[in-house]
N, C-alpha and C positions, 0 to 999 in steps of 0.2 A: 540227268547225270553227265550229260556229253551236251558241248558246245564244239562246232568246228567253222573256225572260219575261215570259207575258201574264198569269197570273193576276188578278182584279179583282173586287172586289165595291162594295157603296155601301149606304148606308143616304141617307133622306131626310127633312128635322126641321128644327128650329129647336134649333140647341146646347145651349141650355138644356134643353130637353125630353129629350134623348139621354142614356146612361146610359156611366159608363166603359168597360163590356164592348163596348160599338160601336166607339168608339173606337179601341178594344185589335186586337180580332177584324178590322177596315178595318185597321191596320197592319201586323198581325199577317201578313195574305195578301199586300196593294199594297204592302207595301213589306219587311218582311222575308222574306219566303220570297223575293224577287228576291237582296235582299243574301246571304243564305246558301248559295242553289243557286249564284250566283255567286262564291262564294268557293271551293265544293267543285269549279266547274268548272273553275276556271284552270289549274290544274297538265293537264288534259285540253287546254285552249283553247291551252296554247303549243308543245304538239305538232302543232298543226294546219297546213297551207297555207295558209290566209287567215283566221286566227281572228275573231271579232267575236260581242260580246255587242250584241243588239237589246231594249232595255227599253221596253216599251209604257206611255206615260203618259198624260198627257192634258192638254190646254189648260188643265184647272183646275189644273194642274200650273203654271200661267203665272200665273194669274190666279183668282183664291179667289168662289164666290159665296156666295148664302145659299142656306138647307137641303142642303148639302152639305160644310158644314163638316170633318170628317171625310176623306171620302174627297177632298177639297181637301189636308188636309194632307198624306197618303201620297203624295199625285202630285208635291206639291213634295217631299217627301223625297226621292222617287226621282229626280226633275231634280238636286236637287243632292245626292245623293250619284252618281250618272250624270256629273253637271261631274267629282266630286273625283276620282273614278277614273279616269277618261278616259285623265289622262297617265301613272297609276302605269302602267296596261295598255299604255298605248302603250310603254312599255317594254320590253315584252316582244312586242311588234309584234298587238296583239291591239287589232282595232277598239272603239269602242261605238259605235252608232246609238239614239239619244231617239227613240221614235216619239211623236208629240204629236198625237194624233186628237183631233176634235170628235165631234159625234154621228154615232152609226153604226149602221145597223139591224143589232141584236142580239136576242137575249132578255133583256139585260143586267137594263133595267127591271122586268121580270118576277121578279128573283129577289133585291130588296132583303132585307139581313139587318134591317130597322127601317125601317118610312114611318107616319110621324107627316101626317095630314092631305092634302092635294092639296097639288102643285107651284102656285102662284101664273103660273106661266109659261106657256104652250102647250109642245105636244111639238116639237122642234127637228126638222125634217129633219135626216135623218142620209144619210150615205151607204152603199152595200152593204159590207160585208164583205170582197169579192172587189175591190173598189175601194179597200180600203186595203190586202190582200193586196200586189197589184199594188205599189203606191208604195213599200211594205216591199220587196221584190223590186229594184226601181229604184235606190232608197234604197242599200242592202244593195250594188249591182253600181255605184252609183257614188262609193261608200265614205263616204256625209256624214255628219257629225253630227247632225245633226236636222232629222227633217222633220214636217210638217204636211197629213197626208192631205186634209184637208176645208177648202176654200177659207174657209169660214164662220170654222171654226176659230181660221186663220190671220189674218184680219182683226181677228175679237175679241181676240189678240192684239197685234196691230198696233196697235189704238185702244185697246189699254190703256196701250202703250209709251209712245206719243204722245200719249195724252188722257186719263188714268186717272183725272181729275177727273171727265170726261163718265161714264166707266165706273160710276163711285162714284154717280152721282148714280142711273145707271140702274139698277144693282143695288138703293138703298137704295128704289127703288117695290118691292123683290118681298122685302125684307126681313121 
């Protein structure tokens, strides 16, 4: 009745610097293996009780930075290919849930396919694991479309909606 797909990698650089295979290989994982296993699960998904596919994204998925060009764009693919399906599935009464996390202590950063130089940033508190579990779970039991585990997240969000000039100005110091 549940499909979730978290698969995720990243590479970090300055676009220029990054090579096609990066590119390829971040979409290749973040966003096609979600579209494909999802397509082989459906005929599964509509035999279910309460089917619902859960796609874990990410805020960059919202909002694009620099040195992360890349896996910026797999997150938006998978938002909006996430939108486009939405209602074909709801057709057949089968949820989706967007998870849209900010940072989150993982090994995630540990296991870059490509890091060109240091992040220009500090490292973002993140929150546990079992803290976005949880909200997925929540999420999941009170049938939403999209949530945002990490209040930080949510904000950066928020003030890109509403102020994406500010956003732009702050992003182009780490550019």
């Amino acid at each position: 009745d549940l499909l979730v797909n978290n698969a995720g990698i990243s590479a970090h650089g300055h676009f220029e610097g990054s090579t096609e295979q990066t590119l390829r290989q971040i979409m290749e994982v973040n966003f096609f293996a979600a579209v494909e296993l999802t397509r082989l699960a459906i005929p599964l998904l509509r035999t279910g009780q309460e089917p619902m596919v859960v796609n874990i994204g990410s805020i960059l998925g919202h909002r694009g930075i620099p040195h992360n060009s890349e896996y910026c764009a797999s997150k938006f693919a998978l938002r909006g290919w996430s939108e486009a399906i939405r209602p074909e599935l709801g057709r057949d009464d089968i949820a989706l849930l967007l998870v849209s996390p900010g940072a989150t202590n993982t090994e995630f950063f540990d296991h870059l396919i490509s890091k060109q130089g240091q992040l220009p940033w500090r490292k973002s508190k993140g929150i546990s694991p079992e803290q976005v579990a949880k909200q997925i779970v929540r999420g999941i039991e009170r049938d939403r479309r999209e949530i945002f585990p990490n209040w930080r997240g949510r904000l950066f969000v928020g003030l890109n909606r509403f102020c994406p000039w500010l956003v732009d100005r702050l992003m182009q110091r780490y550019g």
